[in-house]
ROLO-962823 format. One line per 3 residues: number of its first residue (from 1); their letters; for each residue z, x, y of C-alpha. Coordinates in Angstrom, 3 decimals, padded with zeros to 6 digits. Each point is the difference from the previous one (the first is absolute). Example, Ala and Ser with C-alpha at 12.3 -4.5 7.8 and 13.67 -1.06 7.14 Angstrom:
REM ROLO-962823
1	AS	007.800:012.300:-004.500  -000.660:001.370:003.440
END
This chain:
REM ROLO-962823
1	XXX	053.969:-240.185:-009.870  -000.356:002.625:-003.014  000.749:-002.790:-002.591
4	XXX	-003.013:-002.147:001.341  -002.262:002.806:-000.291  001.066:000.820:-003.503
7	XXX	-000.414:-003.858:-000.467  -003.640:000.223:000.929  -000.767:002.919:-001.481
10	XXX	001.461:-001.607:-003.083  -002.220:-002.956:000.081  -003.075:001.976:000.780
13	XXX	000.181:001.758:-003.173  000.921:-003.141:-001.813  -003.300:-001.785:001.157
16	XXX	-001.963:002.977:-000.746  001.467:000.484:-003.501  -001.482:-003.540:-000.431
19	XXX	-002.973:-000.181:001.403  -001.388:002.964:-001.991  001.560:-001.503:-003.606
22	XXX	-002.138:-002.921:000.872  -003.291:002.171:000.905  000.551:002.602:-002.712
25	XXX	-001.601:-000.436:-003.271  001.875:002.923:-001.813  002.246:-000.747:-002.629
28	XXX	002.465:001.900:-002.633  -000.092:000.025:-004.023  003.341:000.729:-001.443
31	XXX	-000.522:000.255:-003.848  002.942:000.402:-002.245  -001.441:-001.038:-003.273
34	XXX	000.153:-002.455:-001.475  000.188:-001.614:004.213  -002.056:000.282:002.716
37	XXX	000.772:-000.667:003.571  -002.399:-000.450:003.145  001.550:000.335:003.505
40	XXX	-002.138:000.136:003.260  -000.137:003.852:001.700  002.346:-001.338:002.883
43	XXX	002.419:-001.363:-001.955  000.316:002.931:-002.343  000.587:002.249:003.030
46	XXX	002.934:-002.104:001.241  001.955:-000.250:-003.670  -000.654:003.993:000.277
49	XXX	001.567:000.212:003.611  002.660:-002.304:-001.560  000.429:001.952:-002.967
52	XXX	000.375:003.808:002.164  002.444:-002.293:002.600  002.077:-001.156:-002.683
55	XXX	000.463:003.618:-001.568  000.954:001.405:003.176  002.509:-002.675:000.814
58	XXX	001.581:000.656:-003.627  -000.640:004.086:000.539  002.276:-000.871:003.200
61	XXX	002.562:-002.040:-001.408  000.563:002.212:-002.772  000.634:003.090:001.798
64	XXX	002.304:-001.577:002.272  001.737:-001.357:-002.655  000.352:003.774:-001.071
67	XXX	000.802:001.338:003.655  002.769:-002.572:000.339  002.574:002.204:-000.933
70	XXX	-000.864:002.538:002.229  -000.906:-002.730:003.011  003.746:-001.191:-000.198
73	XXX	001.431:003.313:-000.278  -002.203:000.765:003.159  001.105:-003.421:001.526
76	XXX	003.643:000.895:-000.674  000.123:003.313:002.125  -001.998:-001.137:002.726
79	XXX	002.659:-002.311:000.211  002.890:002.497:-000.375  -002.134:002.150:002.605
82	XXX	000.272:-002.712:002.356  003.792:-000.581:-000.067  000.323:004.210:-000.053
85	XXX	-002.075:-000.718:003.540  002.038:-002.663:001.164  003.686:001.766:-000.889
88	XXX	-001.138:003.131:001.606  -001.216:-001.746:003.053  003.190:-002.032:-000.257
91	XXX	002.420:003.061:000.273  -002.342:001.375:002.945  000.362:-002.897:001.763
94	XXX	004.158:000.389:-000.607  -000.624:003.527:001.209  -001.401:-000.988:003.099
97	XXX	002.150:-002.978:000.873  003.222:002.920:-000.443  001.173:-002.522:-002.912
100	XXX	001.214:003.700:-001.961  001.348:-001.308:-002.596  -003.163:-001.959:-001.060
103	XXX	-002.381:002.484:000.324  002.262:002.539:-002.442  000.322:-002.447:-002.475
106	XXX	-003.192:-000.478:000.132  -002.278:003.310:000.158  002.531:001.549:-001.843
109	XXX	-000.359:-002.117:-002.830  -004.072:-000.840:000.551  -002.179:001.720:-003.241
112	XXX	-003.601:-000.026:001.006  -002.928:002.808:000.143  001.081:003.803:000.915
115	XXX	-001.716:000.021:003.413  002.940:-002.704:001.204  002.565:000.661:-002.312
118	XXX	000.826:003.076:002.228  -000.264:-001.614:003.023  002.087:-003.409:-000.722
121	XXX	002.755:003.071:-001.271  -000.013:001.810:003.536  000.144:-003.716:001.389
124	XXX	002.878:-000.309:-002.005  002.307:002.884:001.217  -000.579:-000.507:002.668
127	XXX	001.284:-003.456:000.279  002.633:001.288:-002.093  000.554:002.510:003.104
130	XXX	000.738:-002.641:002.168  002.639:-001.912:-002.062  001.768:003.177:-000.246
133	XXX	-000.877:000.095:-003.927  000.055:003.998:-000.629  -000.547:-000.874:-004.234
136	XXX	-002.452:-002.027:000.372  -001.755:001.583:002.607  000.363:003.331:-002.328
139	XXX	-001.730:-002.360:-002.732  -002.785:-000.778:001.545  -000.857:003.362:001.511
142	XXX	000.002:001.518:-003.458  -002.247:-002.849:-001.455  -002.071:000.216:003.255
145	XXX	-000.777:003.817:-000.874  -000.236:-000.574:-003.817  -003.010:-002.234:001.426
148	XXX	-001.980:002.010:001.889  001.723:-000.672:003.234  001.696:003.554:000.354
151	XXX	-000.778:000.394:003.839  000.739:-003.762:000.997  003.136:001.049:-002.175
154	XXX	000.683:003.396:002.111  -000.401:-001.269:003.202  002.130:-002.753:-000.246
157	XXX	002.509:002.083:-001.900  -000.382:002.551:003.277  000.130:-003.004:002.375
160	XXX	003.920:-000.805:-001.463  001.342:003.139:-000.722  -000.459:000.358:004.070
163	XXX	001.081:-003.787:000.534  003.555:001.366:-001.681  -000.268:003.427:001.994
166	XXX	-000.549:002.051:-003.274  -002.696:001.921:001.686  000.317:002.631:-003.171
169	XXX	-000.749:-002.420:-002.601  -002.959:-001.392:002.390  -001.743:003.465:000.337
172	XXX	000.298:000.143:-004.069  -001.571:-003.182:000.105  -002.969:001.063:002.689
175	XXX	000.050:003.416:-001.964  -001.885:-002.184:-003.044  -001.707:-002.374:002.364
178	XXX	-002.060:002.524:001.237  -001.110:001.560:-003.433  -001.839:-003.189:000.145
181	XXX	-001.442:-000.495:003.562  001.068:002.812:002.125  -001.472:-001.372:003.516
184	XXX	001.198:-003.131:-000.250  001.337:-001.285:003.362  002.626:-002.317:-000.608
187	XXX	001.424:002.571:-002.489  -000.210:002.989:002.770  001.527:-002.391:002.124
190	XXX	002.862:-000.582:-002.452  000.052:004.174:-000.421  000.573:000.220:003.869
193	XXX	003.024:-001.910:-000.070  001.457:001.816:-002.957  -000.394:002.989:001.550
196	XXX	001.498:-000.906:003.306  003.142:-001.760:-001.864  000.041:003.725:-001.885
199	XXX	-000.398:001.921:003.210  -002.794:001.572:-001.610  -001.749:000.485:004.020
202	XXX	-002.111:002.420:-000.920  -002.257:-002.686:-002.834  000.807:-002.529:002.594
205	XXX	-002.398:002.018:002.324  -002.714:000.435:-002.549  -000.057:-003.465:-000.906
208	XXX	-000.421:-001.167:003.480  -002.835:002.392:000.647  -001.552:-001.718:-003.143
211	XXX	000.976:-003.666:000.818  -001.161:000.025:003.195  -003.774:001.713:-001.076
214	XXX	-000.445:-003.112:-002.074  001.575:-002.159:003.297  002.519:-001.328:-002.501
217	XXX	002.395:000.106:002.353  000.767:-001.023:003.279  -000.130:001.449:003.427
220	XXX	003.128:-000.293:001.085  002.149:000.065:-003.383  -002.001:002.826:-000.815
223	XXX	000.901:001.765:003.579  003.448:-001.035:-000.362  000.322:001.369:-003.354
226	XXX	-001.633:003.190:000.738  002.717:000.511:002.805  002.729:-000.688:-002.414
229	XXX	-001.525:002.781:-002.490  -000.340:002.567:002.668  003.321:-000.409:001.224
232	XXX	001.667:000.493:-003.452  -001.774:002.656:-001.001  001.084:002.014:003.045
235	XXX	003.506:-001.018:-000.651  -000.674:001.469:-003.435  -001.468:003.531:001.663
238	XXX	002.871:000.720:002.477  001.210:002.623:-002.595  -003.420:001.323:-000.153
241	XXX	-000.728:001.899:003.474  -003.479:001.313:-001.424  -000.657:-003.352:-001.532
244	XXX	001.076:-002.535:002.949  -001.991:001.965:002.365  -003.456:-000.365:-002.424
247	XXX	001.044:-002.967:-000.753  000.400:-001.165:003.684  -003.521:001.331:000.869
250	XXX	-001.783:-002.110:-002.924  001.149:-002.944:001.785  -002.636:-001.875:002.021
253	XXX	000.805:000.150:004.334  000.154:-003.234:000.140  003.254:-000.528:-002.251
256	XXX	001.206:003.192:001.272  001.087:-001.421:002.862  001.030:-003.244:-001.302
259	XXX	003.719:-001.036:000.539  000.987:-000.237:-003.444  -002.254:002.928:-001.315
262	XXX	001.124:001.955:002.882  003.643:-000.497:-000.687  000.363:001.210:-003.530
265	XXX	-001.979:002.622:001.625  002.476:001.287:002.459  002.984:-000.487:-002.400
268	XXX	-001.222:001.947:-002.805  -000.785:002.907:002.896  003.578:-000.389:001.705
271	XXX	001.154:000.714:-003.689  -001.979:002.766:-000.610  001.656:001.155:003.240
274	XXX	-003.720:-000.072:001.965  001.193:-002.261:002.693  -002.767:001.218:001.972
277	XXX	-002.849:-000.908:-001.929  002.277:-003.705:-000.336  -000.116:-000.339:003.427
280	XXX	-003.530:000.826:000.118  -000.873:-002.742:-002.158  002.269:-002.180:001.656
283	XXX	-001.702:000.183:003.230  -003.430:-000.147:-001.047  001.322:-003.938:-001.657
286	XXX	001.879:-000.663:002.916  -003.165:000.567:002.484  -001.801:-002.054:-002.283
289	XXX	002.255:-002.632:-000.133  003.746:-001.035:001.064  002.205:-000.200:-002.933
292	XXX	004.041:000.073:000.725  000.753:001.673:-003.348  -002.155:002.999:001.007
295	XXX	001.757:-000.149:003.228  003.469:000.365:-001.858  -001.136:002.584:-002.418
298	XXX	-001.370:001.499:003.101  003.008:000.656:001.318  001.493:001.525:-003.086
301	XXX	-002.261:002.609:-000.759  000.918:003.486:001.467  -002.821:001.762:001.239
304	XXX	-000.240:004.247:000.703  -000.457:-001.611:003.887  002.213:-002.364:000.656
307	XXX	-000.584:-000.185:003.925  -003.971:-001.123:-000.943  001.336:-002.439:-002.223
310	XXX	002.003:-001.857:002.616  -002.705:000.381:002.641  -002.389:-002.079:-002.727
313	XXX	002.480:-002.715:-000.185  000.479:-000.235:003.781  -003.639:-000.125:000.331
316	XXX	000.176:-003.462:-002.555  002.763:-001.112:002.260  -002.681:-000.662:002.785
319	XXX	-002.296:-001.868:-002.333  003.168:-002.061:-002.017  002.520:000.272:002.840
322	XXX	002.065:-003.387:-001.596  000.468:001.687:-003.580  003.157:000.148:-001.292
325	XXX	-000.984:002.083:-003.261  -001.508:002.759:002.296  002.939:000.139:002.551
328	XXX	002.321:000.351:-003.129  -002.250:003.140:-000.994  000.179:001.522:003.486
331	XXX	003.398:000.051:-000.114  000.743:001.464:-003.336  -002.532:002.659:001.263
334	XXX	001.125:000.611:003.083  003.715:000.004:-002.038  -001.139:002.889:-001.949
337	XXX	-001.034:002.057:002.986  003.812:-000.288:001.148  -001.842:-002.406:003.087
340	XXX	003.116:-002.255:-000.361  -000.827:-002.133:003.954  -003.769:-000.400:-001.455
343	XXX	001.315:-001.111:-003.140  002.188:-002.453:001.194  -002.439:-001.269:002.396
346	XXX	-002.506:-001.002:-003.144  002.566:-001.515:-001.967  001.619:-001.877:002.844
349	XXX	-003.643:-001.568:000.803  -000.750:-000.241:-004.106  003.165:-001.994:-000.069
352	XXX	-000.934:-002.094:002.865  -003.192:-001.057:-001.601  001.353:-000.480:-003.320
355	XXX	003.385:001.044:-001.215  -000.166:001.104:-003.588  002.464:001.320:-002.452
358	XXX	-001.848:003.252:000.367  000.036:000.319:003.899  004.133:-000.754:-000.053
361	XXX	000.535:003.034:-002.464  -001.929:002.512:001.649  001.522:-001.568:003.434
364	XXX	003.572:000.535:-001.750  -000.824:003.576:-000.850  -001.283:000.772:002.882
367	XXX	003.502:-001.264:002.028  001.910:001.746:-003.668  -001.580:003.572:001.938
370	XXX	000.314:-000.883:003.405  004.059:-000.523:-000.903  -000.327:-003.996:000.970
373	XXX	001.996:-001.180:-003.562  000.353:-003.249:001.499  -003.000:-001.013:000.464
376	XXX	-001.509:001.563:-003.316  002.463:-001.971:-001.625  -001.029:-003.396:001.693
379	XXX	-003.913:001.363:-000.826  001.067:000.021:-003.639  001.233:-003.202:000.059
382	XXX	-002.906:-001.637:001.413  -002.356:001.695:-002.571  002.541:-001.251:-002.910
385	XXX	-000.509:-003.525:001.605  -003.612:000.214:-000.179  -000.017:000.928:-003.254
388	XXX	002.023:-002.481:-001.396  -002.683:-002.315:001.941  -002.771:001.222:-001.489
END
């Protein structure tokens, strides 16, 4: 449709060009002595147009006969550009279809502008990573940096050093990272598990407080985690009696009296010798919620009232009248009260239940001081048996 109206436009002008060189009586005098020329007005004006066209055209040809150098130099690396493009996207393709030996051949080997260079480096390594490549992967890194990749280049360098368990070398690593971006997530991330691996529980608790501000975390790792933390650290602050107890109160009430949190808890007080306050703590987890570990480290601790601390138990008895684990604690109570018929009368309904290693020897040394060697001797053996069993 556009060419027809340029068509008719086209012949428009043509018939109007020549109906006004037939109506117009102006004319031209070209003198040049000794000539003379005389050309109508209308035909004058169309050798001029021709005359200004034709310059142009030669104006036009002549500088791009000029430019030509520079148009096929220009031609040349807008072709080179476009195979850079197509190798790059060529070893991210290899990347993503896990063909590693591709993609570090080549990125590793792909020249293009800065902003990628770095990036097709990192790409590199870490393909290099996964065929087990240290040299290469070492390579690349150092380019990757030398490129303006440095934190790609940390983070990955972080990300192995923990993939190989050197949780030193990783911190180093995280140390520089976060000269560079020091709330970055997936590097704090990266921190936490350094820190762990280095039992470093104290940073572990600061970093969750900070991952889980930015919800960076989740829920339940992050709960789970926290657990883990407070439990080491008491472990850590059983020599401390000043420290464990501040220590204990900083902890929130609800993972005071969880199982786990609970239980470092008691066994760093049973070592400071404060069974008391152990059995405290392990009553307030136990009410909470039934745990059989409690129960056994229940029955170990020695409290200043002994008497109270069997009446507790008995009182679970009603509520868990089937568990072994709490019958088994009865009777090494009631065993260190010297209440040898009670004693025997827990273990013999423990063992009914479920006969343990555990339940066999304290049956065995509980027949060793009633004078019965016989039958401490056959308890023996049955606890050997289950042992080998297990």
């Amino acid at each position: 449709m556009r060419w027809l109206i340029s068509l008719l436009i086209i012949a428009v002008l043509a018939i109007a060009l020549a109906m006004a060189g037939r109506y117009d009586p102006g004319y031209v005098v070209l003198v040049y002595p000794p000539w003379r020329m005389e050309v109508s007005f209308i035909s004058f004006v169309l050798m001029l147009v021709a005359l200004v066209v034709s310059g142009v055209v030669l104006l036009r040809l002549a500088l791009l006969t000029l430019n030509l150098p520079s148009i096929v130099r220009a031609q040349r690396e807008r072709r080179a550009a476009l195979k850079r493009d197509e190798n790059f996207a060529g070893g991210l393709r290899a990347f993503a279809e896990y063909r590693y030996q591709d993609a570090e051949q080549s990125l590793g080997q792909w020249q293009g502008d800065e902003v990628r260079l770095g990036l097709a480096r990192i790409l590199a390594a870490r393909a290099a990573q996964e065929m087990r490549a240290p040299q290469q992967r070492e390579r690349h890194l150092q380019a990757a940096v030398e490129h303006g990749a440095e934190l790609a280049a940390q983070l990955f360098e972080a990300e192995a050093r923990l993939e190989s368990k050197d949780a030193a070398a990783a911190l180093v690593a995280i140390s520089r990272a976060k000269e560079i971006a020091p709330q970055h997530t997936a590097l704090l991330r990266l921190e936490l598990k350094a820190r762990q691996m280095t039992g470093q529980w104290d940073e572990v608790e600061r970093l969750l407080d900070v991952l889980q501000r930015s919800n960076a975390l989740e829920e339940g790792i992050a709960v789970q985690l926290r657990r883990m933390a407070y439990a080491e650290n008491l472990k850590r602050r059983a020599e401390d009696e000043r420290g464990l107890a501040e220590y204990w109160k900083r902890i929130p009430a609800d993972f005071r009296t969880d199982a786990w949190v609970a239980r470092a808890a008691a066994r760093a007080y049973m070592q400071r010798g404060a069974d008391d306050t152990a059995l405290d703590v392990l009553e307030a987890a136990l009410n909470r919620e039934w745990n059989e570990e409690l129960v056994a480290l229940y029955g170990e601790a020695r409290g200043s009232k002994p008497a109270r601390q069997i009446e507790q138990a008995e009182k679970w008895l009603h509520a868990q009248p089937r568990d072994a684990q709490l019958l088994l604690a009865l009777a090494q109570l009631c065993s260190v009260q010297q209440l040898w018929g009670k004693a025997q009368s827990y273990l013999e309904a423990s063992l009914a239940i479920a006969a343990t290693a555990e339940g066999h020897i304290r049956m065995a040394e509980l027949k060793t001081q009633s004078g019965q060697p016989g039958e401490a001797c056959r308890h023996y053996q049955k606890a050997l048996a289950l042992c080998r069993a297990d």
